[in-house]
KEKE-3310 file (N, C-alpha, C; in steps of 0.2 Angstrom, whole numbers, plus 5000, padded with zeros to 4 digits):
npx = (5027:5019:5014:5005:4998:4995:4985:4975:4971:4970:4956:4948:4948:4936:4927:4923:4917:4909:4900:4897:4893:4880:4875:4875:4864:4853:4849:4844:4834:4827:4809:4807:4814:4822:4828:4834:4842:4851:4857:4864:4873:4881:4885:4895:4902:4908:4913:4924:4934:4936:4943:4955:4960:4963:4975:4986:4991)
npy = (5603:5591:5575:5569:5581:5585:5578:5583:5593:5589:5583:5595:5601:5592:5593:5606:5608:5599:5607:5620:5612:5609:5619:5628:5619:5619:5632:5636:5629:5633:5643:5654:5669:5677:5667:5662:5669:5670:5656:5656:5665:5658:5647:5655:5658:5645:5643:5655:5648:5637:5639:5647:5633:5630:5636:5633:5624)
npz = (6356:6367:6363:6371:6373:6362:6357:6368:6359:6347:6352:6356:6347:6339:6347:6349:6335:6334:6342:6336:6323:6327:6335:6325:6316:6325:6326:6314:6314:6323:6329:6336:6333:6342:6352:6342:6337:6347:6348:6335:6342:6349:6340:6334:6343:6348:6335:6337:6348:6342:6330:6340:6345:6332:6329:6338:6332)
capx = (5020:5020:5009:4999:4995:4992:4979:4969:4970:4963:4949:4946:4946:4931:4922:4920:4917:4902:4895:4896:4887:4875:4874:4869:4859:4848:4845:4841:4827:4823:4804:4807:4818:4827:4831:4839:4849:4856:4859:4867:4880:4886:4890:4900:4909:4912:4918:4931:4937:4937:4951:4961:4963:4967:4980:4988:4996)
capy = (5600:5581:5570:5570:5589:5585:5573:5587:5598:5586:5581:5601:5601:5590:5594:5609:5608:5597:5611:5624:5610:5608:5627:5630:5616:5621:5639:5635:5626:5637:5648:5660:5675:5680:5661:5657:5673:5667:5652:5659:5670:5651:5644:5660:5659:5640:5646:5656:5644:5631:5643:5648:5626:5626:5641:5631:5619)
capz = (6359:6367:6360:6376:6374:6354:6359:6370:6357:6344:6355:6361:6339:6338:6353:6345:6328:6336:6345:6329:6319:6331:6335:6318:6312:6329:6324:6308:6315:6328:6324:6337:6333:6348:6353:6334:6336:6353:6346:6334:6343:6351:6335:6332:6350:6346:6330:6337:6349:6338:6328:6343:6344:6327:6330:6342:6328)
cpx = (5021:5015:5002:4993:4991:4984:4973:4968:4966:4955:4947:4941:4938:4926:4917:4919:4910:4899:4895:4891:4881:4870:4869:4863:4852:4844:4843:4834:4823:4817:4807:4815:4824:4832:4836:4844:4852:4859:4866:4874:4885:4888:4896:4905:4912:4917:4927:4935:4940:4945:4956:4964:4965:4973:4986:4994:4999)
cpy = (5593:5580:5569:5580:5591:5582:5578:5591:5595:5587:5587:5601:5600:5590:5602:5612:5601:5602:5616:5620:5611:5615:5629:5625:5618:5628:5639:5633:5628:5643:5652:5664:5678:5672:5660:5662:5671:5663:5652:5662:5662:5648:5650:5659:5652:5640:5647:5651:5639:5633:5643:5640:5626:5631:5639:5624:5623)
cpz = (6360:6363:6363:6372:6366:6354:6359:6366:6350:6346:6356:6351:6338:6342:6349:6338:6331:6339:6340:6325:6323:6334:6329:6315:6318:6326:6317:6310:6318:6324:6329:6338:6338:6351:6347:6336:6343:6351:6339:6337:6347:6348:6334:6339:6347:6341:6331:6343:6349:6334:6332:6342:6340:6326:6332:6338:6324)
residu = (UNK:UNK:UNK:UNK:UNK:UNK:UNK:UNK:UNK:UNK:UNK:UNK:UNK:UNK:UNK:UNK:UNK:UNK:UNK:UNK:UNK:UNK:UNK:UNK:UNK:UNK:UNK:UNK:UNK:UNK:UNK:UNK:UNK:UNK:UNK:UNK:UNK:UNK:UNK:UNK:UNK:UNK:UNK:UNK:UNK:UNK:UNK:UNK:UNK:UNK:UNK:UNK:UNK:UNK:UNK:UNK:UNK)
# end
């Protein structure tokens, strides 16, 4: 892997690893029930693509 391509992979890292926090600390605060769990299933997507990125090293 260049160096370049380590880079994008960092950055993709903390992009999402900001929307997971962000995912969750929202639905945590969310009153309504069907919103929170929406919200919810996009922390869990960013999750796993948060993974595959870290898969990638």
């Amino acid at each position: 892997m260049t160096s370049k391509e380590l880079l994008y992979v960092e950055d993709a890292l903390g992009h999402e690893n900001f929307m997971k926090t962000c995912s969750k600390t929202t639905s945590e605060q969310l009153k309504d029930v069907n919103l929170s769990t929406y919200v919810q299933q996009l922390e869990s997507k960013h999750n796993e693509i948060f993974n595959k990125f870290l898969n990638l090293l």
